[in-house]
N, C-alpha and C positions, 0 to 999 in steps of 0.2 A: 462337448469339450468343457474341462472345469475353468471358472475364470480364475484367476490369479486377483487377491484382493489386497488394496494396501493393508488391511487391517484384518486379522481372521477372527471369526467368532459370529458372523452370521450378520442378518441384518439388524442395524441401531437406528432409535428414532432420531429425527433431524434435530428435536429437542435439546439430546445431549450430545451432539456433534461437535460444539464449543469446548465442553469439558474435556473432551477427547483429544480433540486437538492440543491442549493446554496439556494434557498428560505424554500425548507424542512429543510435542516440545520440551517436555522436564525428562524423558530419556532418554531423546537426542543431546542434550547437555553431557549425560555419561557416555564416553565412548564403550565403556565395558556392558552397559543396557542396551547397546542399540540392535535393532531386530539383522542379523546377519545376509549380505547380499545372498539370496535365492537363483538368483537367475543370470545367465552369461549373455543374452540381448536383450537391448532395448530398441524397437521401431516403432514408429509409424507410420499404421494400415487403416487407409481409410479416412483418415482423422482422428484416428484411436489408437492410444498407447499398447502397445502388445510387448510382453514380456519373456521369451521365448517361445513367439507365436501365439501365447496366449492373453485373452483380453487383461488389460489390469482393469483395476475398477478401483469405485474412492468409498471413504468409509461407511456410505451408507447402500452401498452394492451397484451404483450407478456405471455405467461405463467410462474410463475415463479419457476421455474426446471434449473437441472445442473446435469451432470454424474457424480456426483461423492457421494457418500454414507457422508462421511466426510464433505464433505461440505453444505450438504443439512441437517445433524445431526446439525450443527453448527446453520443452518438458523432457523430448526425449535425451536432450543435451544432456539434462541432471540427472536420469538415470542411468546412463551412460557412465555418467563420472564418477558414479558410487561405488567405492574399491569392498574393502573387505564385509563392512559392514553401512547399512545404511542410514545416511545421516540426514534427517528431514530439514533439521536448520538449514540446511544448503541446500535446500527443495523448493525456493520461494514462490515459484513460477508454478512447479506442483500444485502444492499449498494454496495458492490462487486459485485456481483453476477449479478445486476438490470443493473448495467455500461457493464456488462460484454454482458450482452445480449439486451440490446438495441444499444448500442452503438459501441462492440468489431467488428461487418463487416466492418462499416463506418471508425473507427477508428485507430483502430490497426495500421497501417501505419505511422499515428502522434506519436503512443506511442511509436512505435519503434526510428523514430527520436528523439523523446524527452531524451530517453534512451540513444543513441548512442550521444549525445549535453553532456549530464554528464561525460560519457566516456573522451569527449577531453577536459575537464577541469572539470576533478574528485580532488575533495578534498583530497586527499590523496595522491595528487603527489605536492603539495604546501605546502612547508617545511620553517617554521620560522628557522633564523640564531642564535636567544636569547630571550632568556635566558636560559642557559641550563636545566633549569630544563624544562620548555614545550617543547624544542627540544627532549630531553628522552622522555618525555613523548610521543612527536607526532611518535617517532623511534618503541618505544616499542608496540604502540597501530596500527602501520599504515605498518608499512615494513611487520608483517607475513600476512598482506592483500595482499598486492604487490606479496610477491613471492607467493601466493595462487594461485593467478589469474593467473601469469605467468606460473608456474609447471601444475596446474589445470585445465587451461580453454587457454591457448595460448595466454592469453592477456598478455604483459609482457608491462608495462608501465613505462616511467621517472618520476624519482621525484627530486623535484630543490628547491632549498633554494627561495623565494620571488614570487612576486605572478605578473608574468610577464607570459605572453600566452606559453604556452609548445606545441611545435610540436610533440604532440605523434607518435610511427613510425609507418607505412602505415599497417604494419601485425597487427599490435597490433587492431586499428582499425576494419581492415577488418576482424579481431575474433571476437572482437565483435560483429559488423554487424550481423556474420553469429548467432551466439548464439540466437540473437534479434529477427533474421528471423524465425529460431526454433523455438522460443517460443511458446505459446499459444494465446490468445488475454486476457484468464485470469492470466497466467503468466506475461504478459507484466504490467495490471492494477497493479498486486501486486508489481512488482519493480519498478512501474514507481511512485507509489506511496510513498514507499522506498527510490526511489533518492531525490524524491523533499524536503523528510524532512531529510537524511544523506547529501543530494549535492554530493553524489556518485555513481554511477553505481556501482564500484567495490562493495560496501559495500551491493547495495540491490541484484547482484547477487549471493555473498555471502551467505545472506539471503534467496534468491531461491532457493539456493543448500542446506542448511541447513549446513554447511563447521560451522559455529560457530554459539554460543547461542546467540538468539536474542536480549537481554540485554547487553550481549557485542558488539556486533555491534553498536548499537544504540548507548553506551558510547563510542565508538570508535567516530563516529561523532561529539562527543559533548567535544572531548578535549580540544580544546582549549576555551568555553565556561565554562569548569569550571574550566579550568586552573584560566580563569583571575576573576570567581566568587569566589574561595579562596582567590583572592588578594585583591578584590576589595568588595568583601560581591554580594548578588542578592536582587534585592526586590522581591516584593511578586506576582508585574504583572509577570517578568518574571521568576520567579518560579510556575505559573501556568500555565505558557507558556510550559515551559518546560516538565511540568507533562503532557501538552497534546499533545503533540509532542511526549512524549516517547508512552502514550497509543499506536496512532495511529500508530507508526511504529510496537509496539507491535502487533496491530490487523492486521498491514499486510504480517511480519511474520507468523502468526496464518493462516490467509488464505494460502499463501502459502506453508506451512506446509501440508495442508488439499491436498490441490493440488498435492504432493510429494505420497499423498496414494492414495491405487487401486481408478481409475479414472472411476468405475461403481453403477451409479445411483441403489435406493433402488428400 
């Protein structure tokens, strides 16, 4: 039976799987580029996505399956929803998954350091001196993070008025390392994607843990962006900036969320 591939043309190295992706996402922006719905079902058999009965696969010819019930509900969700033509932006949970398994052997290692790079200069330990209203603000939105992590996870980190390099302390660190190590390769995708749009580890472990609502986090990150957006007004680019920025941390919350339930495939 032939399988059904998100992407035709045969098998690609995992090398250039990034660029690829980066190119499905700049076609998914044009609705008149997008690759046309092929197929009238979407199920899950197995633990594997099948497309009118047949296997899909992800861009490097893998199967595209995942243990976990939740997350594979989620994939079939989105393919499900895709009307005339298919639109990958709105595949986040896909998208995950595709990264996850082509790429999570190779990878993982990078994610971990990338993770543990946010760590030593997390957003959240860099404390304006004025004006007191954004210092409240940065106090009230960012200290029960701080002692979270610290009570919760053994990370106990400095936080310093200016934005001058923090020697965070050596345990502190070496906890999270260990956390990092723990992880999954799909749990790392989901914070690591987390950090780069909070500029926190703290905030997307946070997130992993499910410790607070994914909407507070994400505004957690974004305080002093709308601190100085009430002072100063936003325009409309970066209020769309914004809106997609919050999605996406939204969708990777969501993934991880999935992740957090029984991790056995349908």
């Amino acid at each position: 039976m032939v399988a059904v591939r998100l992407r035709c043309g045969g098998d690609v190295r995992l090398a250039r799987l990034a660029s690829k992706e980066k190119e499905m996402m700049r076609l998914a922006a044009d609705p008149a580029r997008r690759p046309k719905r092929f197929y009238k079902t979407a199920t899950v058999v197995n633990g594997a996505l099948h497309l009118d009965g047949r296997p899909a696969k992800t861009r490097a010819g893998s199967p595209l399956t995942f243990a976990s019930r939740a997350v594979m509900a989620e994939i079939e969700r989105e393919w499900t929803a895709q009307q005339t033509s298919i639109d990958f932006a709105a595949m986040p949970i896909t998208r995950f998954v595709s990264t996850v398994i082509d790429l999570g052997d190779s990878e993982a290692g990078k994610w971990r350091r990338e993770l543990l790079s946010f760590l030593k200069s997390d957003l959240v330990c860099y404390r304006a001196g004025a004006p007191p209203a954004l210092v409240g603000r940065q106090n009230a939105a960012w200290n029960p993070l701080l002692d979270w992590a610290s009570i919760r996870c053994g990370i106990s980190l400095i936080s310093r008025v200016g934005v001058s390099h923090i020697e965070q302390p050596a345990d502190a660190i070496l906890s999270g390392e260990r956390r990092f190590a723990a992880a999954s390769a799909a749990e790392l995708i989901g914070m690591k994607a987390a950090a780069e749009i909070a500029g926190s580890a703290v905030i997307a472990i946070a997130l992993a843990q499910g410790a607070f609502p994914a909407a507070a986090l994400f505004d957690a990150s974004r305080v002093d962006d709308a601190f100085q957006a009430e002072r100063w007004g936003v325009d409309s680019e970066a209020a769309e900036r914004a809106a997609r920025l919050r999605r996406d941390f939204l969708d990777a919350g969501r993934f991880l969320d999935c992740l957090r339930k029984t991790p056995q495939a349908a």
